[in-house]
C-alpha positions as CSV (number, residue, x, y, z in Angstrom):
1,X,-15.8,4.8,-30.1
2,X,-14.6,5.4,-26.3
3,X,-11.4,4.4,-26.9
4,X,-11.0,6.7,-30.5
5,X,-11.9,9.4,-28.9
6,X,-9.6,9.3,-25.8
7,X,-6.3,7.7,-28.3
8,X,-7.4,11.0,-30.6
9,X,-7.1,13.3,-27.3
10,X,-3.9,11.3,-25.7
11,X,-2.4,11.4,-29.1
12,X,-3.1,15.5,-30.5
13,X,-4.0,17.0,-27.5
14,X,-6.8,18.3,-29.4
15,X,-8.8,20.7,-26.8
16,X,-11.7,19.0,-25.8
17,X,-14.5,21.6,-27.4
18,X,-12.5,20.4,-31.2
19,X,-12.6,17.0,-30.3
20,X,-16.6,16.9,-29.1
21,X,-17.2,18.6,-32.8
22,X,-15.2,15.6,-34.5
23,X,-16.8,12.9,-32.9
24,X,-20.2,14.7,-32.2
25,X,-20.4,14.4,-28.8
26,X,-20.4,17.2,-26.0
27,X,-17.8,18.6,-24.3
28,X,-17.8,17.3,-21.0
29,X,-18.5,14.2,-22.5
30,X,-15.2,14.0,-24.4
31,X,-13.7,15.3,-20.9
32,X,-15.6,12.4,-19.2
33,X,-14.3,9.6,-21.7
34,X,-10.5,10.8,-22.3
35,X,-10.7,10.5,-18.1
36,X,-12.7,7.0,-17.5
37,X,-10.5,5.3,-20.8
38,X,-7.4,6.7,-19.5
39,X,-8.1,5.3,-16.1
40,X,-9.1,1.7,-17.3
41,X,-5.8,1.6,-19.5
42,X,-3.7,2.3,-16.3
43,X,-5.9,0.0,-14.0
44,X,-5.6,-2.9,-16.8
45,X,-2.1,-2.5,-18.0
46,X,0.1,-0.4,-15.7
47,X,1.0,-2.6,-13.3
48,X,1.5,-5.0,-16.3
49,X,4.1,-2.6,-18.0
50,X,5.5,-0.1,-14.9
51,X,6.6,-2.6,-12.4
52,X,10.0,-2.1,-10.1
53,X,12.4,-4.3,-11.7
54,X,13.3,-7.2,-9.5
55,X,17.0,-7.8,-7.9
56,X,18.3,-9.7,-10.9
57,X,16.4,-7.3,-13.7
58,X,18.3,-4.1,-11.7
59,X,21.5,-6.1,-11.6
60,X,20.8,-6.7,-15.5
61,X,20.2,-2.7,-15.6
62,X,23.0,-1.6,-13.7
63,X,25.3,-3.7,-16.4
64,X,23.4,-2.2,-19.3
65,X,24.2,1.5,-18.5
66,X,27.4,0.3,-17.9
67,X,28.2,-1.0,-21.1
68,X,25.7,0.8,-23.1
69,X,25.7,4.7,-21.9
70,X,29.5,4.1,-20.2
71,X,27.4,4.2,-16.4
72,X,28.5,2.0,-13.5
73,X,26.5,1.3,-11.0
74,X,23.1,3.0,-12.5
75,X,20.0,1.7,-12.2
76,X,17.7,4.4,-13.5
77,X,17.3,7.8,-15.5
78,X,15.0,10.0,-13.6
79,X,13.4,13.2,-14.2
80,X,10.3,15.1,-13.6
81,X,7.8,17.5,-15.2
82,X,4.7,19.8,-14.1
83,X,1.2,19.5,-15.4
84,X,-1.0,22.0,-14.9
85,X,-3.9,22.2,-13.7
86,X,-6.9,24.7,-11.8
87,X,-5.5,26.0,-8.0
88,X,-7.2,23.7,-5.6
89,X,-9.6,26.4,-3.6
90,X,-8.2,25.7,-0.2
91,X,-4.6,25.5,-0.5
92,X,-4.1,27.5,-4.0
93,X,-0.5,28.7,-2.9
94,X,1.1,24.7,-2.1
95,X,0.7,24.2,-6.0
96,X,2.4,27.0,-7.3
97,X,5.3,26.5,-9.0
98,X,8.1,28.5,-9.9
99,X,7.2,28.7,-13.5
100,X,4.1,30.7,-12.6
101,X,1.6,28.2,-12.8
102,X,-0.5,26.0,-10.2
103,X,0.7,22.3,-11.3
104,X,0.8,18.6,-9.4
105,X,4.7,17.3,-10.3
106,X,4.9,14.0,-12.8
107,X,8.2,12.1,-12.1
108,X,9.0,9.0,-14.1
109,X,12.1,6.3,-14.1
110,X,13.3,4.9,-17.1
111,X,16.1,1.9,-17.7
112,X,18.6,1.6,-20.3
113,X,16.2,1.1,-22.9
114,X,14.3,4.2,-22.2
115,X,11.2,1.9,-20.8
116,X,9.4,3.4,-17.5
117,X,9.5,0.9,-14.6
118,X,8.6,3.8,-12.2
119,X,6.3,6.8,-12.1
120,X,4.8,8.8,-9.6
121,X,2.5,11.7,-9.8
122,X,1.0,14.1,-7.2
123,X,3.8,16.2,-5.1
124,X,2.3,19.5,-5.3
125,X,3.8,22.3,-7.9
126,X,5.4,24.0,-4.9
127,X,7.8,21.2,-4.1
128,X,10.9,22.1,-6.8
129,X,11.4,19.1,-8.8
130,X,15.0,18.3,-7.5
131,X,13.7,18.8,-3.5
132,X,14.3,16.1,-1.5
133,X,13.4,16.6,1.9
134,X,17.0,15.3,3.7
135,X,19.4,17.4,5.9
136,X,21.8,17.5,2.9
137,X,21.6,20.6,0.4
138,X,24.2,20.2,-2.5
139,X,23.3,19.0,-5.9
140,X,25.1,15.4,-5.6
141,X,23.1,13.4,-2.7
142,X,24.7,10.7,-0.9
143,X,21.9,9.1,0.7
144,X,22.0,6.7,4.1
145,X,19.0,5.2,4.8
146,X,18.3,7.6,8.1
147,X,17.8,9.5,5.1
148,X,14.9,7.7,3.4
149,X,12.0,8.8,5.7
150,X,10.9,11.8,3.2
151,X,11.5,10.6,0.3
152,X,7.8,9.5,-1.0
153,X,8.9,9.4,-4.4
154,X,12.0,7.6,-4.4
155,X,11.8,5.3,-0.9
156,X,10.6,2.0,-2.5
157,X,13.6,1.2,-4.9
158,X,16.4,3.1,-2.7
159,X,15.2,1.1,0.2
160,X,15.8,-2.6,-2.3
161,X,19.2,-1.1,-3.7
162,X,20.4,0.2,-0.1
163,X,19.8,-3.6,1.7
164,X,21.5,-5.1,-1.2
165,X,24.8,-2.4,0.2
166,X,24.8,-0.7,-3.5
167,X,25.6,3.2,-2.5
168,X,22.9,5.5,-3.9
169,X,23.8,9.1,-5.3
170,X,21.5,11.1,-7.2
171,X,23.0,13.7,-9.6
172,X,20.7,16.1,-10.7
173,X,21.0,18.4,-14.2
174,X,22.3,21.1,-12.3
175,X,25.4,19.6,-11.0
């Protein structure tokens, strides 16, 4: 029953006071088990299903989007989204975003096939969505890896595509 009632949530984001009268349950007990079942599916199976490709598997991507979308020298589709959520009492300002709502940023990276093989939550709703903390301003980043000391989202697979000598640039959708 658990598991119903957090797939019914996850799957109609049915507000939790609709979803307590369809199953019968209270509200913050419908809060409780969307939260604990959606936490045991991402301790169980993400690491089984969002995993950095390895150096062959990104070679294998880069040659995908190459033939496939008409890309060289891709590895990834990234892009980002805010999910909102109640202003933390001590810093209430930090996760504001420009879209008039306090909201943590969700940033996922997809391959050619559209599968997620990174994702990364947290940065406060403050932080624009296409900030990278670097010396450089312009939309198209060439990054160096003197550059890689901010980048909390990114660092990990820039760092594996960098040693291999593959230059990085990151386009955003406002170039």
């Amino acid at each position: 029953m658990r598991v119903a009632i957090c797939l019914w949530r996850l799957a109609t984001n049915l507000e939790f006071r609709s979803l307590s009268h369809l199953f019968g349950i209270g509200i913050s007990t419908a809060c409780l088990i969307t939260q604990e079942v959606t936490t045991a599916i991402n301790n169980t199976m993400g690491k089984m299903l969002i995993k950095v490709p390895t150096a062959a598997q990104l070679r294998a991507i880069m040659q995908a989007f190459r033939d496939k979308w008409h890309f060289p020298q891709v590895v990834g589709a990234i892009d980002g989204t805010h999910i909102g959520i109640l202003a933390p009492s001590d810093t209430p300002a930090d996760y504001y975003n420009r879209k008039g709502f306090h909201s943590v940023i969700l940033q996922g990276m997809v391959d050619h096939r559209m599968m997620f093989w990174d994702i990364s939550i947290g940065f406060s709703g403050k932080v624009h969505d296409e900030y990278l903390p670097t010396p450089h301003s312009t939309a198209v980043l060439k990054l160096e890896p003197c550059c890689l000391s901010g980048l909390k989202l990114l660092r990990g697979w820039m760092c594996l595509l960098l040693s291999w000598g593959i230059p990085l640039t990151l386009f955003s959708h406002g170039s």
